[in-house]
N, C-alpha and C positions, 0 to 999 in steps of 0.2 A: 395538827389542830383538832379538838374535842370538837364533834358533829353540832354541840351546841354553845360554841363559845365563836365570838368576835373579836379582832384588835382595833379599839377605840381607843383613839385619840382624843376626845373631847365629848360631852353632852352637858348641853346651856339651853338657857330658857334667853329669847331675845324677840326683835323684831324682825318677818321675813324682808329682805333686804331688796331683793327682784323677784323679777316672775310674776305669775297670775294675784299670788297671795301677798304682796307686797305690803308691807306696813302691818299685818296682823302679829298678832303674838304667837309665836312658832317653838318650840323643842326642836333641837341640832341634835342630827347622833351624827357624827360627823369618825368615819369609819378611817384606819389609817390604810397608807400603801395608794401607790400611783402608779401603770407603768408608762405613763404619755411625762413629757417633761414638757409643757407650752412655756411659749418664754414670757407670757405675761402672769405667769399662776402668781395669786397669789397665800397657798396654801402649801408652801415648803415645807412647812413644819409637821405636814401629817404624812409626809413620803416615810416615813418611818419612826420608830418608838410604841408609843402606846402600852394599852393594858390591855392582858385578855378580860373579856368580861363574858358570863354566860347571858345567855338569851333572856334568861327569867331576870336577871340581874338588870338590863338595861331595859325591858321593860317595867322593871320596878320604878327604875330613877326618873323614864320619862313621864308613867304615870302619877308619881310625886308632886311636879307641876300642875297637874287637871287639863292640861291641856285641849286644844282643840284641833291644832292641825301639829303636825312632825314633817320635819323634809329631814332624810335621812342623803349625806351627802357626802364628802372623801377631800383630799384623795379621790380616788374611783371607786368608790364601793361595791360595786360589781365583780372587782378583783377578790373578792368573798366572797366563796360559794353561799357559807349561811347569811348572805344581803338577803338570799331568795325567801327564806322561812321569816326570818326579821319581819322583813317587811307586809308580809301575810297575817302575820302575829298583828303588828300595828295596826292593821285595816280589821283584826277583830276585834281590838277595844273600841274601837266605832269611832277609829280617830280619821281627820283626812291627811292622808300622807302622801307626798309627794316625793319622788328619787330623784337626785341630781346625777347627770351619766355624762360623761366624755362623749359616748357615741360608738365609742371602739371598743365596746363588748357588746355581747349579742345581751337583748333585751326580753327576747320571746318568752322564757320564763317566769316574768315579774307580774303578778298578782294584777286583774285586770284592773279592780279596783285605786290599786294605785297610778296617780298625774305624772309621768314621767315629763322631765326637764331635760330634754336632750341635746348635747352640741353638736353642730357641724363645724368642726375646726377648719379655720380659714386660713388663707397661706400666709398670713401673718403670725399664726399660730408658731409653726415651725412643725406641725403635726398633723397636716390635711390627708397625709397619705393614711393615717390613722383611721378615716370615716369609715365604719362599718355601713353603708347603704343599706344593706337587708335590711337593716333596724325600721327603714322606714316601714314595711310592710306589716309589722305589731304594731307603729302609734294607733291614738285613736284620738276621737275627737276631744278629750278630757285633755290630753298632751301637749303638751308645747315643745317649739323647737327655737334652740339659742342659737345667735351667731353673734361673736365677740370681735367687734369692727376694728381693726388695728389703722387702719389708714383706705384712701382713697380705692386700690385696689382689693382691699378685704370686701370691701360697700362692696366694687362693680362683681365683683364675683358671689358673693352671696345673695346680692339680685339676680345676677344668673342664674342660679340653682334655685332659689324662691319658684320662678317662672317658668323653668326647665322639669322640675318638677312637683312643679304645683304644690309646694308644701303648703299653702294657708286653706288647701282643699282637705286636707290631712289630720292638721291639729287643730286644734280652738287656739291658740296664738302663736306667730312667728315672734318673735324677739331680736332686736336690735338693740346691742349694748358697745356703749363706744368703750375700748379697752383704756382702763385705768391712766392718765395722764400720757397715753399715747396718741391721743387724736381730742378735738377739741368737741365736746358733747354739741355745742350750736350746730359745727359743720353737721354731723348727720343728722341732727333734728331738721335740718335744710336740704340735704340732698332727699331725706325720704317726703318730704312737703312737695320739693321740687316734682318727684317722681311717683308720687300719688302713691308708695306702695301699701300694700296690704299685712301693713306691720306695727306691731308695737314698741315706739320706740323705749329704752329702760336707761335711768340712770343706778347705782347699786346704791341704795338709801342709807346701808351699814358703814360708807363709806365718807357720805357726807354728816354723819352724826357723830362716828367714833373714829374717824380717820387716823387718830394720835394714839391707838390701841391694838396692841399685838392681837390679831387673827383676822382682821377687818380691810 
């Protein structure tokens, strides 16, 4: 691979779907290749294919929009050495960018500028053994950290680690997302009410507006 080129799978101009940014108009560079397989993913179609595109190139396309924010996001984009330059590049046109990460690659290098989106995969996942920890010690308060709730025991254990290790001391938001048609959105809007926690619950907004649309 050329020190300045990516494999991109997609770059779309939409609405941020979760997370801090949710509901604003956001640019996807949406990078291919995964090596985690969660059994809820639902972005198969970026584990492989794609275009190479060079650096200046995809900054071209996403500058084309005017945009204001970019969340650069995969597959795992981090399985790209040049995610690192990418993303430095973006935070120089003065845009707000934000990474979406599995968790299971190391983070330390990522431009402080940039909002890291980070998972702790849950044993629901099929990929908790995945969790890079160290990663905690780079977020920062700009950060957020996701946990994608598969059922009753994804909840009790993700509140374990919340409290275990104090993650909402950590980032500016924890996130609670009930996994796509596996768990009923009310129930954890109720156990986190019940449980006072210090989290934000998310439903994914891309989901309930294009639901009937490949990538969504």
């Amino acid at each position: 691979m050329s020190v300045s080129q990516l494999r991109i799978t997609e770059i779309f101009y939409s609405l941020q779907g979760e997370a801090r940014t949710i509901g604003l108009p956001t640019v996807f560079v949406r990078l291919t290749g995964c090596p985690l397989r969660c059994q809820y993913c639902d972005t198969e179609y970026a584990f492989s294919g794609g275009e190479m595109r060079s650096l200046q190139q995809i900054l071209d396309q996403v500058n084309s929009y005017s945009p204001r924010y970019v969340t650069v996001t995969g597959g795992e984009p981090l399985a790209q050495p040049n995610c690192i330059p990418l993303l430095s590049q973006l935070c120089d046109l003065g845009l707000e960018v934000s990474l979406e990460t599995s968790g299971a690659l190391d983070v330390s290098e990522v431009d402080s500028r940039v909002s890291i989106v980070l998972d702790l995969k849950t044993p629901g996942s099929g990929e908790m053994h995945r969790n890079l920890y160290s990663n905690l010690e780079h977020l920062k308060p700009k950060d957020q950290i996701k946990f994608v709730i598969c059922g009753r025991q994804d909840y009790q254990w993700a509140k374990m680690q919340l409290s275990q290790l104090k993650l909402d001391l950590l980032v500016g938001d924890v996130l609670f997302s009930p996994s796509h048609q596996a768990i009923e959105p009310a129930d954890l809007a109720n156990w986190i009410v019940e449980d006072n926690l210090p989290v934000r619950f998310q439903l994914q907004l891309h989901k309930i507006l294009w639901a009937d649309q490949p990538g969504y």
